[in-house]
C-alpha positions, 0 to 999 in steps of 0.5 A: 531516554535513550534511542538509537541512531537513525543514520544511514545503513552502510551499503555492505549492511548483512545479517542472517537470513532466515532458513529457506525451508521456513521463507516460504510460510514466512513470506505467505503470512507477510503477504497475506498480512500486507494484503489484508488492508486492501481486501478490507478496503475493496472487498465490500464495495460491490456490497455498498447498495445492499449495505446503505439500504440494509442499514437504511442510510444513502450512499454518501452515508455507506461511503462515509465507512471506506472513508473512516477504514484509509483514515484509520490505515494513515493513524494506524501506521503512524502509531503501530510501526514506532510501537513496533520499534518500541515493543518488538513485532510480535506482539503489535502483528498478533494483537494487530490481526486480532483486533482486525478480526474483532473490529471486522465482527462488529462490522458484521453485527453491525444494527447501524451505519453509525456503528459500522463506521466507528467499526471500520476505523477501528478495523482500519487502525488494526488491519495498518498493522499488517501494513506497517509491520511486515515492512519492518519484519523484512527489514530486521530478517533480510540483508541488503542483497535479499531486500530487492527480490524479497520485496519484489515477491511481495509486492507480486503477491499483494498486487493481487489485492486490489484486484481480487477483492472486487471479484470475490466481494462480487461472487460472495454476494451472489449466495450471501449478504454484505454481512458475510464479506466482513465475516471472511475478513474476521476469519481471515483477520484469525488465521493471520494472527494464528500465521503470525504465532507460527511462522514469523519470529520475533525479529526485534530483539529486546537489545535493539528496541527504542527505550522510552515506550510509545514517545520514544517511538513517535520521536523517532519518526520525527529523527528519521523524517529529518534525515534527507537520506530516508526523506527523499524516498518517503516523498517519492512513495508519497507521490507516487501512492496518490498517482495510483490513487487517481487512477483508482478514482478515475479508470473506472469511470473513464472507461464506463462513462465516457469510453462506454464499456461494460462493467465486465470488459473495464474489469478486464482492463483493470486486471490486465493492467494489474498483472502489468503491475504483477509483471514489473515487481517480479522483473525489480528483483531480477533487475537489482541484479544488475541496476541499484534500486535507486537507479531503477526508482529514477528509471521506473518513476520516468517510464510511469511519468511518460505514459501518463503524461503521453495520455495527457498529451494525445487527449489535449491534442488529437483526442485519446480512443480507448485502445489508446488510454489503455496503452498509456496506462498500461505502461504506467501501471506496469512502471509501478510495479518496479518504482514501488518495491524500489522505493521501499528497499532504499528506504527500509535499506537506509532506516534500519535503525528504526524499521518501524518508524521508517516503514510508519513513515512510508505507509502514512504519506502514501495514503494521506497523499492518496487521499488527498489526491483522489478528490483531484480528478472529479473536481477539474472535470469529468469529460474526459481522461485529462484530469485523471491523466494531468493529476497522475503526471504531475503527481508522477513527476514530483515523484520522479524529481524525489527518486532523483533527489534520493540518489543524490542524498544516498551519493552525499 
């Protein structure tokens, strides 16, 4: 079996780019691709009253299908995006994004609960291959000098997502059942594999494909995991996705429970903070300009720590009000706008020679770490924003000690 080299890219890496006349439908169906995932995640959550007594279950059994939906983004990733490596991008996408509207179908038709979350993994397994993929897919079309801003855009364009989702599940639900939420993911699930077959090419020639098949593409998540180089961002996003992930589990209840607010004003709280998040990945591109993506990883991971630690800080101290509580989460929303583009240009930057593998690694950590950060916040305690705030400082500090220690493995 032959493989190729996981090494380190040198700096000066460069390789055509595609036309401008064809980036921006390449970057729409790379966005829309990246995108899918946290709609399918989110989306149906308003929904998830309706769903358990539609499907005559309680809510820890509707629950139980957002559970199975991120352990199939986390295996997915893991097995897609060596495939990828393996058998070139087009395939894994176009099968990907059909499979994803199959599984989201089933969803649909779904008789019961038990069905629904053997659909949803599936569906999560799938829809990880918009994830994992379009990473790799910037990686093989874009040279060092492009990786910045073009990650840059995407991440402003799939910060939207999350907040979205929520807002259009809740507006469908107004005129249609739960049903129907699954039946625009189907769709939408058709018209990105219809994207894909159109707009993006086969950015992993034959020449530069990992020998051996599937094996060989796991072996070389095990080659790259071992480069300190590529390992050191890989921890960084790792901590960094189970940061975001706390604030996700804890902002809602801390706004609604202890702060008081209406669904409608925390939903405002959210938004604004996500257009923070929008802001700093379209500010990452224009400041690679001037700073190296790893002096801004180290800069954006210390801005993020200091606003969840100040909040961790005043509530221990003087108690936080809500004005307050906002700020400091606003600046470290904000801060992950730069660290997250960032942290994935050094990485794909450094594992060409295995785009899938590297990208695979990425997106695993991140959601596995999420996942088993999210717990975190309800178990030490729901009185007040502390445990949110201690869980996102530390995981934040970690993630700037492995910024730190991804500058230094690059300089060696």
């Amino acid at each position: 079996m032959t493989t190729h080299s996981t090494g380190k890219a040198s700096a000066g890496h460069q390789r055509p780019s595609p036309e401008l006349p064809k980036r921006l439908p390449l970057l729409m169906v790379l966005a829309g691709l990246s995108g899918a995932s946290p709609l399918a995640t989110d989306m149906y959550v308003p929904a998830l009253p309706d769903l358990a007594r539609s499907l005559a279950t309680d809510a820890s059994g509707a629950q139980m299908s957002l559970t199975g939906f991120l352990a199939g983004i986390i295996v997915g990733q893991l097995v897609l995006g060596p495939l990828s490596d393996a058998v070139g991008r087009r395939p894994v996408l176009i099968g990907g994004s059909v499979l994803f509207a199959v599984f989201s179908t089933v969803c649909a038709l779904a008789p019961t609960v038990e069905l629904l979350n053997i659909a949803r993994v599936g569906q999560g397994i799938a829809g990880a291959a918009g994830i994992v993929v379009s990473r790799a897919v910037v990686a093989d079309l874009f040279d060092d000098r492009e990786l910045p801003l073009v990650f840059s855009r995407l991440g402003a364009i799939t910060a939207t997502a999350p907040v979205l989702a929520p807002l259009a599940g809740g507006a469908l639900l107004l005129a249609v059942s739960w049903r129907y939420v699954f039946a625009v993911l189907a769709l939408m699930g058709l018209l990105l594999s219809l994207g894909v077959w159109r707009w993006i090419p086969e950015s992993h020639p034959p020449h530069a494909r990992l020998t051996g098949g599937m094996t060989a593409g796991l072996r070389a998540i095990g080659e790259v995991a071992a480069q300190r180089a590529i390992l050191a961002p890989v921890l960084a996003l790792a901590c960094g996705g189970a940061a975001v992930f706390a604030y996700i589990a804890g902002t809602t209840f801390v706004f609604q429970d202890i702060y008081r607010l209406s669904p409608a004003l925390s939903s405002l709280v959210y938004g604004v903070n996500a257009i923070g998040n929008m802001a700093g990945s379209l500010a990452y591109g224009h400041l690679a300009k001037r700073r190296t993506p790893e002096a801004l990883l180290i800069i954006s991971g210390a801005l993020a720590t200091t606003g969840a630690a100040a909040l961790l800080l005043i509530q221990a101290t003087t108690g936080s009000t809500t004005p307050l509580t906002w700020l400091c989460l606003l600046i470290t929303i904000s801060a992950f706008g730069i660290f997250f583009p960032a942290v994935i240009t050094v990485a794909q930057s450094r594992g060409r020679a295995a785009p899938g593998a590297t990208s695979a690694l990425l997106g695993g950590s991140q959601f596995l770490f999420g996942a088993a950060a999210s717990p975190l916040v309800g178990l030490f305690g729901t009185q007040s924003p502390a445990p949110m705030a201690a869980v996102m400082s530390s995981c934040l500090a970690l993630g700037t000690l492995a910024a730190i220690a991804t500058k230094r493995a690059h300089a060696s």
